[in-house]
C-alpha positions in Angstrom: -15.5 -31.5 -2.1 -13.0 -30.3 0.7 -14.6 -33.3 3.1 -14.3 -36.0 0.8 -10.4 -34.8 0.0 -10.2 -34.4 4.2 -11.9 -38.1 4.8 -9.6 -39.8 2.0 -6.4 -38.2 3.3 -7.2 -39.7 6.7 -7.7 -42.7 5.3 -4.2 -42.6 3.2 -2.7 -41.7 6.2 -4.0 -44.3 8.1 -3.1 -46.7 5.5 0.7 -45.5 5.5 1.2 -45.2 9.3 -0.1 -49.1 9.1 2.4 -50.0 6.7 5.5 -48.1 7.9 4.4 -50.0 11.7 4.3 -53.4 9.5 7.5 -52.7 7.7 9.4 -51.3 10.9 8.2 -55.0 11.9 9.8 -56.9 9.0 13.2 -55.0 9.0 13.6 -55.7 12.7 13.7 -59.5 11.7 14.8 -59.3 8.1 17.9 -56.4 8.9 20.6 -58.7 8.7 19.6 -60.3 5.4 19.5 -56.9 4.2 23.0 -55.5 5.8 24.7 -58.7 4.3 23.0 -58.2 1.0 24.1 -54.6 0.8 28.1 -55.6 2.2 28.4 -58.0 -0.4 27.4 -55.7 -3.3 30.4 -53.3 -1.5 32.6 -56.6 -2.1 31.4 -56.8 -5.9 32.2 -53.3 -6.4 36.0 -54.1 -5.1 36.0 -56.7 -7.2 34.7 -54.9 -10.2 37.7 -52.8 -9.3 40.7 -55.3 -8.5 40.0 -56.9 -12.6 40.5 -53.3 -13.6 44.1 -53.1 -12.3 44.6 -56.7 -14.5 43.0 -56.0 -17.4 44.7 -55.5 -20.3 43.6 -53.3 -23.3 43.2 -55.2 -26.2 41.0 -54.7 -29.7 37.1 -54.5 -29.3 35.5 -58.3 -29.7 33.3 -58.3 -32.7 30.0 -60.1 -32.8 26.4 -59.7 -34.0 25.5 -57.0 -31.1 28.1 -54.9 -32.3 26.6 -55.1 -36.0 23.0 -55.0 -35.2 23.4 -52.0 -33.2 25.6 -49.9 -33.7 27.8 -48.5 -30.8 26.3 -44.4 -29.2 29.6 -43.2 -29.0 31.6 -40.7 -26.5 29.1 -38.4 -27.7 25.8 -39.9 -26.8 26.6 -42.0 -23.4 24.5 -40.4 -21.4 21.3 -42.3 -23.5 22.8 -45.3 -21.8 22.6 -43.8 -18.5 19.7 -41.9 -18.5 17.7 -45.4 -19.8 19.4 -47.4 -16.7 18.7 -44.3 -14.2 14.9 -44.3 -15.4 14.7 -48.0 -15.3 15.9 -48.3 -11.9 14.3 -45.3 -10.5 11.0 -46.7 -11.7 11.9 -50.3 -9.8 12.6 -48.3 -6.8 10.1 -46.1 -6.5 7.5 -49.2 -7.3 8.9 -51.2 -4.5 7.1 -48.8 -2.2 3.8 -48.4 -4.2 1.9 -50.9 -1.4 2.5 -47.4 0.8 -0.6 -45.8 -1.3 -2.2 -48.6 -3.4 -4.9 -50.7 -2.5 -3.6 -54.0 -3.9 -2.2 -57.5 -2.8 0.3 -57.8 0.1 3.6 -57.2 -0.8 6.1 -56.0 1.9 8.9 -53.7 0.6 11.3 -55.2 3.1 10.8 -58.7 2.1 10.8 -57.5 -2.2 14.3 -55.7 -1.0 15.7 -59.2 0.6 14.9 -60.9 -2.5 16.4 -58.5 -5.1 19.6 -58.2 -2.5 19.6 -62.0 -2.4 19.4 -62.6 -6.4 22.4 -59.9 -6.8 24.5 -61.8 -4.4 24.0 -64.8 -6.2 24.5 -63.4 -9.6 27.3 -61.1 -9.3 29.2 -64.0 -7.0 28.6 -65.7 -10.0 30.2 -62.6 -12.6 32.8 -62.1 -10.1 34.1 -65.8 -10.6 33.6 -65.1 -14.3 35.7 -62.3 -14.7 38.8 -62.8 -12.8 38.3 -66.6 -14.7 38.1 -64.7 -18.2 40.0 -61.7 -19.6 38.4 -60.5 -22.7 38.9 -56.7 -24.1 36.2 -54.8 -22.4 33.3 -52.9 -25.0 33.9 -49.3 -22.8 36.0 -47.1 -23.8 38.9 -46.9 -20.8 39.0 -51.0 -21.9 40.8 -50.5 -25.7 43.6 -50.0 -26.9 45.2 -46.8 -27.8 45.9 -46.0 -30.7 
């Protein structure tokens, strides 16, 4: 038992030194992609930020999402967060699977360019959107006080 656990090990370890060598490859010709991709989700972020400091409270926008299901509350936010924290930590940790798994070529660099470039292109997209459009946010800090 302890040799085949010793031969499989070397072979993992062989498989992950040839990956990391492959990847160190890709990011040496794919690092600016990536650097832009992350710079521009800093610019989104100021962005979200700057329509914050326009914004002004108004009364929550009813439509069928908010009758179908019905708002957590205060109280209960954290389901919200804890279902986007898994979901994302789940993508990310996947993104490196081809580390350890035996399965078809997929470089984590090159998955990581593409995501980057879809969220450029999406959020350049929301940014327009929401300094175009100012409707009363569904969060909490966005209503009015009453």
């Amino acid at each position: 038992m302890t040799l085949y656990i010793r031969r499989e090990s070397s072979k993992l370890w062989r498989r992950f030194c040839s990956e990391i060598t492959t990847e160190i490859g890709l990011l040496a010709e794919n690092w600016k992609y990536l650097l832009a991709g992350l710079i521009l989700q800093y610019i989104h972020g100021l962005a979200a930020k700057g329509v914050h400091y326009i914004h002004r409270p108004g009364p929550t926008l009813q439509d069928l999402g908010f009758f179908l299901l019905p708002e957590l509350g205060q109280e209960r936010s954290y389901i919200s967060e804890t279902v986007f924290t898994s979901v994302f930590l789940s993508f990310f940790l996947w993104t490196f699977h081809p580390f350890i798994l035996k399965s078809k070529k997929i470089y984590t660099v090159l998955i990581w360019c593409r995501v980057l470039a879809f969220l450029v292109a999406c959020q350049f997209l929301r940014v327009i959107t929401f300094y175009s459009t100012q409707l009363p946010g569904p969060n909490y800090h966005c209503r009015e006080v009453k």
